[in-house]
C-alpha positions as CSV (number, residue, x, y, z in Angstrom):
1,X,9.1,64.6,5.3
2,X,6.9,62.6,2.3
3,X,9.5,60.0,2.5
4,X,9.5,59.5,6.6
5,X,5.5,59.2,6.8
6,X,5.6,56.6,4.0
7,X,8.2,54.9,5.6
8,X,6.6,54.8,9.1
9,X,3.2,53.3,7.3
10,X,5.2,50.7,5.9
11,X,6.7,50.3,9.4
12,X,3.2,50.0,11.1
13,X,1.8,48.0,8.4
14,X,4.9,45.1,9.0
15,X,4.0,45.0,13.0
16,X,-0.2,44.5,11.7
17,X,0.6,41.6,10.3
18,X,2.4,39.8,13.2
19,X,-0.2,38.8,15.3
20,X,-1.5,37.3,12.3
21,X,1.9,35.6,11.6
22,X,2.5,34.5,15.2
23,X,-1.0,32.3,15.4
24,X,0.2,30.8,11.7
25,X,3.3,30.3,14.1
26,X,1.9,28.9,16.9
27,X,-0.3,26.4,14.9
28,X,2.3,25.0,13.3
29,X,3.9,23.8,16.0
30,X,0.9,23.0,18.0
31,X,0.3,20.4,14.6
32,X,3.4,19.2,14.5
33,X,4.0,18.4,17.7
34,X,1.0,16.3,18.5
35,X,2.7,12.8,19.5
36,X,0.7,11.1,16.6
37,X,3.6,8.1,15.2
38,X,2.3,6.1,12.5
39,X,2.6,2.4,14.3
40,X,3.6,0.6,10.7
41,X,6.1,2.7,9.3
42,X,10.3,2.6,10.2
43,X,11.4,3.7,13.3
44,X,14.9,4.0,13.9
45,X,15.0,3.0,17.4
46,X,17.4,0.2,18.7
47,X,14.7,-1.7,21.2
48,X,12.1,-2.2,18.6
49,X,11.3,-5.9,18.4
50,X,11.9,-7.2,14.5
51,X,10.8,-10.0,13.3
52,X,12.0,-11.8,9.6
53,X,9.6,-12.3,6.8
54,X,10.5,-14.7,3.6
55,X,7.9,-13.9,0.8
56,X,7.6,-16.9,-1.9
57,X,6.6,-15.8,-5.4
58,X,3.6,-17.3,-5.2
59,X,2.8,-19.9,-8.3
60,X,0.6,-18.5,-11.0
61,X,-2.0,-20.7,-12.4
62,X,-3.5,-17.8,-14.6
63,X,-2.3,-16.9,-18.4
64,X,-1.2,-13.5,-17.0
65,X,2.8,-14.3,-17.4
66,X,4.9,-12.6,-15.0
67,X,2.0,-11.5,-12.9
68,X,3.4,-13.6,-9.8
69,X,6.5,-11.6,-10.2
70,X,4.6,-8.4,-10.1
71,X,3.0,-9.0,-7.1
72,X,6.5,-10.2,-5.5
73,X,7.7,-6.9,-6.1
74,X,4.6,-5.2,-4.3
75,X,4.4,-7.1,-1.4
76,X,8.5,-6.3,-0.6
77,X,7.9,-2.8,-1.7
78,X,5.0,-2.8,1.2
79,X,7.1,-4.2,4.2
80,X,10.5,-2.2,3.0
81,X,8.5,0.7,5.0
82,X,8.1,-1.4,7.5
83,X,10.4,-1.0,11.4
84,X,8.9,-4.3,12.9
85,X,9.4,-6.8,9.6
86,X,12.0,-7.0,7.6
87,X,11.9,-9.3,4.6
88,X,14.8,-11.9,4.1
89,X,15.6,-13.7,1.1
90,X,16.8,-16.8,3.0
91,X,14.2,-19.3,4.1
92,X,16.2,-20.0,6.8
93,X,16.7,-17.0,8.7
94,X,12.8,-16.2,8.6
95,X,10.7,-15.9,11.8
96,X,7.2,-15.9,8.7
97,X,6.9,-17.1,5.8
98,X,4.6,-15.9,3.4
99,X,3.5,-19.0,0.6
100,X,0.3,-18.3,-1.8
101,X,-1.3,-18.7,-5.5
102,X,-2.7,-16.1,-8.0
103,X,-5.8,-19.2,-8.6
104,X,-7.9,-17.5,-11.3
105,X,-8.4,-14.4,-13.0
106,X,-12.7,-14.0,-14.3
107,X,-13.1,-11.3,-16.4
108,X,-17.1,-10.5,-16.6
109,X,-18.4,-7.4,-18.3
110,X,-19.5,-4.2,-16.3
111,X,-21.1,-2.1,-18.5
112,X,-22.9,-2.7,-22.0
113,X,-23.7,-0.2,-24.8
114,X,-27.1,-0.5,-26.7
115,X,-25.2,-3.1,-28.7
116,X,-24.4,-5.5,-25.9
117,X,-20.9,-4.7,-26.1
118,X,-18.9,-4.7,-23.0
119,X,-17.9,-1.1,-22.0
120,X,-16.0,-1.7,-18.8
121,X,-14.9,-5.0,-17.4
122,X,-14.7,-6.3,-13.7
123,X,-11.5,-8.3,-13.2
124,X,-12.6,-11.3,-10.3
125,X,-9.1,-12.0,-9.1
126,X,-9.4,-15.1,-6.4
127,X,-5.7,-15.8,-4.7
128,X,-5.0,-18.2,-2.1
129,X,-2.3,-17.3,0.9
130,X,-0.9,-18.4,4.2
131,X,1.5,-16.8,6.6
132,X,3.2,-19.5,8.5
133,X,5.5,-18.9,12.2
134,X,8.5,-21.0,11.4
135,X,9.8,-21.6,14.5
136,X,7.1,-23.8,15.3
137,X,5.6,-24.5,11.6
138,X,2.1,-23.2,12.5
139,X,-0.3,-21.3,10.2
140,X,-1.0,-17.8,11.9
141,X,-3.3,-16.3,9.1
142,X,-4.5,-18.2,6.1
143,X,-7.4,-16.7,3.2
144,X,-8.0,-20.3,1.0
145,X,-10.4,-17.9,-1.6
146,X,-9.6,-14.4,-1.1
147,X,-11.6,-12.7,-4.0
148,X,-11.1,-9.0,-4.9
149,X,-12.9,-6.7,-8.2
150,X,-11.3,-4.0,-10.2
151,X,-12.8,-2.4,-12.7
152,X,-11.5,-1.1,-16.2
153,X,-11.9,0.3,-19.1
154,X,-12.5,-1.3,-23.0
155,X,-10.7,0.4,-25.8
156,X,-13.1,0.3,-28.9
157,X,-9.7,0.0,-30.9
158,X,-8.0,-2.6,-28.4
159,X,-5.0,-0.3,-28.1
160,X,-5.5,0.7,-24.7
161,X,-7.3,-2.3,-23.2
162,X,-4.3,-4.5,-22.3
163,X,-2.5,-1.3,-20.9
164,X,-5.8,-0.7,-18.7
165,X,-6.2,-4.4,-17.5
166,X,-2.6,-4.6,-16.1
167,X,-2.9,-1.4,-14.3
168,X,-6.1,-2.9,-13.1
169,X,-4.0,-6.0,-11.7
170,X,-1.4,-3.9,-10.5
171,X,-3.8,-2.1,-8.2
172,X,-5.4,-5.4,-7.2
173,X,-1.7,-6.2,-6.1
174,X,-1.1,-3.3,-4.5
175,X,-4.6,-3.6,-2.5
176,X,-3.6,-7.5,-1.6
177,X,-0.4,-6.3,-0.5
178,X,-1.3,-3.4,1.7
179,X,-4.0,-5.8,3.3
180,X,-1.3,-8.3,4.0
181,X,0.9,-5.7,5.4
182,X,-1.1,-4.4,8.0
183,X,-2.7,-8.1,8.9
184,X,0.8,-9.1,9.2
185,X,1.9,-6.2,11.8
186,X,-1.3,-7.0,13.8
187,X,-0.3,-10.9,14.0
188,X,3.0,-9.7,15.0
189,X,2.2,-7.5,17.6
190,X,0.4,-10.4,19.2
191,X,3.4,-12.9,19.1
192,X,5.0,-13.5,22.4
């Protein structure tokens, strides 16, 4: 008789928690079923309108070697997620064309210690870029001195120092490129 009661407690205990797991239920699908599409990211539909993007690797006039090819690799990782670009590597089958220089690289100091030692350095990274319509060879977006900061650390032993300043210019790419993404969807989104 032990055994029954305990086993009808457990019983009632199940059906307590069911309201309880019903709402969890229902708000779950109320969240994922709120219509919200991201408007940059692939969609697999056949009628949406896709345009052609050739990116350049843009020419380097910094002693940061292989930087421009860096930033190549960014700007196509940014517009692989894309459903309304999709980048060529053929000039001529290109609807854009994106052309541009890495101009300068200023590296002024951040933060001193009591020695005047630099601490943390501010990388001033000025690029130049245009995207151009080639169908008609007009310029539809073009920054002549786009300037962007990124901070990073010194190593008092130097060891670390280089690592830190290239992940510090691979976050300025990343930040270029994300900016160039979306600026590029809005330009294409107002093409006829």
């Amino acid at each position: 008789m032990n055994n029954v009661s305990s086993e009808t407690g457990r019983i009632l205990k199940a059906f307590h928690f069911l309201p309880y797991l019903f709402m969890l239920f229902l708000i779950v699908v109320l969240l994922s079923s709120c219509g919200y599409t991201n408007p940059y990211a692939r969609n697999n539909s056949k009628d949406t309108y896709t345009k052609t993007l050739f990116i350049t690797i843009w020419q380097n006039r910094t002693n940061e070697l292989g930087l421009e090819s860096e930033y190549f690799r960014l700007f196509n990782a940014w517009f692989k997620n894309s459903g309304r670009i999709a980048v060529v590597f053929d000039e001529d089958d290109a609807d854009l064309k994106l052309i541009g220089e890495i101009s300068s690289i200023d590296l002024p100091g951040l933060f001193y210690n009591s020695s005047d030692e630099a601490l943390e350095i501010k990388i001033k990274l000025t690029v130049s870029f245009t995207l151009y319509n080639t169908t008609n060879n007009s310029i539809l977006w073009q920054e002549k001195q786009y300037v962007i900061y990124e901070p990073f650390l010194l190593d008092p032993t130097g060891e670390e120092t280089q690592y830190n300043k290239k992940r510090a210019l691979l976050r300025i790419g990343d930040e270029i490129g994300e900016i160039i993404y979306l600026r590029t969807h809005e330009i294409v989104n107002n093409l006829p």
